[in-house]
C-alpha positions as CSV (number, residue, x, y, z in Angstrom):
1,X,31.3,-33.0,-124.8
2,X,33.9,-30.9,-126.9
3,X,37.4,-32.5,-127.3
4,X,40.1,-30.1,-127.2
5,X,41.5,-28.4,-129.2
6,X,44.7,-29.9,-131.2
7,X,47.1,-27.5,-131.8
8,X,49.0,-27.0,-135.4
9,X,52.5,-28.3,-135.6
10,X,53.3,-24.5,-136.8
11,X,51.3,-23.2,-133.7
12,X,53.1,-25.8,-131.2
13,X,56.5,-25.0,-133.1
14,X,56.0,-21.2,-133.0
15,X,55.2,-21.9,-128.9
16,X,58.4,-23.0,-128.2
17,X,60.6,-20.5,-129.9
18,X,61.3,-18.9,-127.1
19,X,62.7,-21.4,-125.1
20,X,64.2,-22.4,-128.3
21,X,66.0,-19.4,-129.2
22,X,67.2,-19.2,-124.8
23,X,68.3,-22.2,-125.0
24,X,70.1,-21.4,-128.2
25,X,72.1,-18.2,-126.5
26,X,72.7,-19.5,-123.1
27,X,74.9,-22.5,-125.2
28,X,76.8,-19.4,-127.3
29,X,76.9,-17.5,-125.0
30,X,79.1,-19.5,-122.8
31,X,80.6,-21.5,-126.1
32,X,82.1,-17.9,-127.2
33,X,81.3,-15.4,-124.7
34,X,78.8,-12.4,-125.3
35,X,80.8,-9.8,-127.7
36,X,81.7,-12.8,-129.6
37,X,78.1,-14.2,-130.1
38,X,76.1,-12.3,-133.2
39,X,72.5,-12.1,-133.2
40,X,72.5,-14.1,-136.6
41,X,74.7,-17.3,-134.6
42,X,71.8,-17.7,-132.1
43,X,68.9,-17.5,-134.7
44,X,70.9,-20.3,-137.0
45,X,71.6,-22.2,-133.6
46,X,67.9,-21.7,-132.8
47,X,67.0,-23.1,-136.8
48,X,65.1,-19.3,-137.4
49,X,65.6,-16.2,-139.3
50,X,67.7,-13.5,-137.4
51,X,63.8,-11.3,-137.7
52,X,62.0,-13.9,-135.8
53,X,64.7,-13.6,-132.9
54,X,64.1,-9.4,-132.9
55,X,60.4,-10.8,-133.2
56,X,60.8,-12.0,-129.2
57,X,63.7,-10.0,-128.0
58,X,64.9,-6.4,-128.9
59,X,68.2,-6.2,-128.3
60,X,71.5,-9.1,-127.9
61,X,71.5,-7.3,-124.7
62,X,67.8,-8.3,-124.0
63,X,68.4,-11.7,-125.0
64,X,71.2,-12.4,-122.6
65,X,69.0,-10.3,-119.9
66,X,65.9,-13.0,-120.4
67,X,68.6,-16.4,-120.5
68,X,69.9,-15.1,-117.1
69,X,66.3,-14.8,-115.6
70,X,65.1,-18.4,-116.9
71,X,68.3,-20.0,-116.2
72,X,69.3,-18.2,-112.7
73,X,67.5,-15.7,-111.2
74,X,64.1,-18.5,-111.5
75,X,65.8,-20.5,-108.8
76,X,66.0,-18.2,-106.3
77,X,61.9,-18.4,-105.5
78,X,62.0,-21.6,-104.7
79,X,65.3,-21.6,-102.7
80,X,63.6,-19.4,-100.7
81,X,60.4,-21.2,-100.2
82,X,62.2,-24.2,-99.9
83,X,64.6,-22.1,-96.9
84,X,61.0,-21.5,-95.6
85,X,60.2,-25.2,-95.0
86,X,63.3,-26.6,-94.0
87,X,63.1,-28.0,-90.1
88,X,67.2,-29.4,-90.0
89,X,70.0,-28.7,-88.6
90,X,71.8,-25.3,-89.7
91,X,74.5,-27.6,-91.4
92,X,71.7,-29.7,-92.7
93,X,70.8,-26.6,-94.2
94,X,73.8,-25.6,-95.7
95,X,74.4,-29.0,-97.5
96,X,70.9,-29.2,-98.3
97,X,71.4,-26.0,-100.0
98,X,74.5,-26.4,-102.1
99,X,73.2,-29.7,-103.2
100,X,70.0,-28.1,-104.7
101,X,72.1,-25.1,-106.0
102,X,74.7,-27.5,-107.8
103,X,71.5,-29.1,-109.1
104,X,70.2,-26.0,-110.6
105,X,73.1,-24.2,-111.5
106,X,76.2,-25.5,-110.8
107,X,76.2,-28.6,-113.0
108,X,74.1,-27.1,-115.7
109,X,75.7,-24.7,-118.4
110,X,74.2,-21.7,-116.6
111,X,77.4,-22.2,-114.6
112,X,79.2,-21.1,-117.4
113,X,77.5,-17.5,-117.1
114,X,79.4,-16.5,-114.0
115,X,83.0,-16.7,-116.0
116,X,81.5,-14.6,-118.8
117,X,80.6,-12.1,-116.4
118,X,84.0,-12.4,-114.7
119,X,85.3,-11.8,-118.4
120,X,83.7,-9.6,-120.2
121,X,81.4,-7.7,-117.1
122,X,83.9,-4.4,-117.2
123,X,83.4,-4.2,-121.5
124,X,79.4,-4.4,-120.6
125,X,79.0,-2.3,-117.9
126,X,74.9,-1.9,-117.9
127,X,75.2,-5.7,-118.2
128,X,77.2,-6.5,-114.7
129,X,75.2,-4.0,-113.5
130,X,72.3,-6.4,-114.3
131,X,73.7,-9.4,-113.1
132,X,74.8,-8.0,-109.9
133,X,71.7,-6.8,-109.1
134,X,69.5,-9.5,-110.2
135,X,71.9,-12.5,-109.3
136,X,74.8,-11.5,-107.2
137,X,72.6,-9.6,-104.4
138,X,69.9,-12.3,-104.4
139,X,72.2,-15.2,-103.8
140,X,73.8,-13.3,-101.1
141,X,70.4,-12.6,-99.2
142,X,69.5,-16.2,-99.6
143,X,73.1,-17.2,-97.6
144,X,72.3,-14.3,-95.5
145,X,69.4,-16.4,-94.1
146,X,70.9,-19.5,-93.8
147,X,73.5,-17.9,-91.5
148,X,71.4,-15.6,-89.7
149,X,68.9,-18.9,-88.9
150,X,72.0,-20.7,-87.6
151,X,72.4,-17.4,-84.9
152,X,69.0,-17.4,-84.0
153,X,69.2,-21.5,-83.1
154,X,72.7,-21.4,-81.6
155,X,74.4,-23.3,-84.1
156,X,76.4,-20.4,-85.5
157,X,79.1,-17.6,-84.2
158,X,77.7,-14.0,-85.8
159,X,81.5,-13.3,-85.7
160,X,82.1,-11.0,-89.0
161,X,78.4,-11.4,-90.1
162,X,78.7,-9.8,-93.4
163,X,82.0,-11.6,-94.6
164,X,80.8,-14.7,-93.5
165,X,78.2,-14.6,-96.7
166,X,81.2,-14.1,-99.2
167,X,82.8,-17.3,-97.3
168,X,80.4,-19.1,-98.2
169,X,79.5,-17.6,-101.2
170,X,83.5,-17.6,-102.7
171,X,83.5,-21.7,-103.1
172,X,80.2,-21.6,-105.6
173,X,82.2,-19.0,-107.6
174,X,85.6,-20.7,-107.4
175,X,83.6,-23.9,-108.4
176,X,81.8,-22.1,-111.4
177,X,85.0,-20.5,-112.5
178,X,87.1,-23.6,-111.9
179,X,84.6,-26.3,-114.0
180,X,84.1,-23.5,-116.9
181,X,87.9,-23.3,-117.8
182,X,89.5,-26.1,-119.2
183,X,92.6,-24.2,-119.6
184,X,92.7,-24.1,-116.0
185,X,91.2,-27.0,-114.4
186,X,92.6,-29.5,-117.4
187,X,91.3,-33.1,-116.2
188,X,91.1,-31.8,-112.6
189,X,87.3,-30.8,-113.1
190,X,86.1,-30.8,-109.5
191,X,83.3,-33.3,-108.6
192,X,80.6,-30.6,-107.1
193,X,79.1,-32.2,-104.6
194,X,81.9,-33.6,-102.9
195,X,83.7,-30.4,-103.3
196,X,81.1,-27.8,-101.6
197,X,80.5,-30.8,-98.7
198,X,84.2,-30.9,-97.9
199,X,84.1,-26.6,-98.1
200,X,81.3,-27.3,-95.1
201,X,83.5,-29.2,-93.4
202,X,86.2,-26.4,-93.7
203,X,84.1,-24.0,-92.8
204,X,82.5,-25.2,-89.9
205,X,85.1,-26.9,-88.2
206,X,88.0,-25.3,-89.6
207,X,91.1,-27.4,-90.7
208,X,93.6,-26.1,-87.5
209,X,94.5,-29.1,-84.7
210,X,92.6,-28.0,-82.0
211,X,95.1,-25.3,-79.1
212,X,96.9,-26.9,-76.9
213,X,96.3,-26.7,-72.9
214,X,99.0,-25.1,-72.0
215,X,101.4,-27.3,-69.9
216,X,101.8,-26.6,-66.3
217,X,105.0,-28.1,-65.6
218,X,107.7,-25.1,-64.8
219,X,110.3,-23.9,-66.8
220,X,113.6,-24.9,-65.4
């Protein structure tokens, strides 16, 4: 029987560069923002020669391109398979589903992408174009069918279908945003979880005291 192959340290490091040098830019990236973030930072972060980074990506812009499909857009497969399985309740669903998503994304620095975008998106046009299209629309289509299963079982109004996706979309932005500026949120950093279960809570029972029967006792 023939054992395996071990593989040289060199061959094992030169494996993980990748991941290396990803890991590397996603922590710039967010640390300083894109325009700010050379080439040269993320190689030295990453403990290689600027040439070995070109050697695995052609461009910053490429770079940035491949952290946001490893960090983000990766998730959204199994969202949607796990969106496939799920048997719940439609608000089951939807807590389910933050919960995983603030698992992901939210509590990770990939969370920290989102604010770049918001930043710097109109300087890097091809870039928001990028992000919009790879993460922006997919997210939506993901809340799409959580709301448009809740129709089908009864368990949801399809009043103002299409804003109803941003509703539930705006409170994982404001989150993002929120956590990745200390010059905003201070100490106050939100707690995810319990933040996107009580935006559940507003959103499907609503915070108003519930109308009034109207009395029936005459004027005078």
């Amino acid at each position: 029987m023939s054992l395996p192959r071990s593989v040289p340290k060199r061959e094992r490091r030169k494996e993980a560069r990748p991941r290396e040098l990803l890991d590397a830019a996603l922590a710039l990236f967010v640390a300083q923002g894109f325009a700010a973030t050379k080439a040269q930072d993320v190689a030295k972060h990453a403990g290689v020669s600027k040439g070995t980074l070109f050697l695995y990506f052609s461009s910053k812009e490429d770079l940035f391109k491949a952290v946001v499909r490893e960090n983000i857009v990766g998730q959204f497969s199994e969202l949607n398979k796990a969106l496939d399985r799920f048997t719940g309740s439609t608000e089951e669903l939807m807590r389910s589903f933050m919960a995983a998503w603030w698992q992901r994304i939210g509590s990770t620095r990939s969370a920290g992408i989102c604010k770049l975008m918001v930043s710097e998106g109109s300087q890097f046009p091809e870039l928001a174009e990028f992000y919009r299209t790879e993460v922006i629309e997919p997210a939506c289509q993901i809340i799409a069918r959580v709301l448009a299963r809740g129709v089908q079982r009864g368990e949801l109004n399809a009043l103002h279908a299409p804003h109803n996706v941003h509703t539930l979309l705006a409170p994982i932005v404001f989150l993002m945003l929120w956590n990745s500026a200390p010059s905003l949120s201070g100490a106050s950093a939100l707690d995810g979880p319990a933040f996107l279960n009580a935006q559940i809570d507003v959103l499907l029972r609503g915070i108003g005291m519930p109308a009034q029967t109207p009395s029936s006792t005459p004027l005078p």
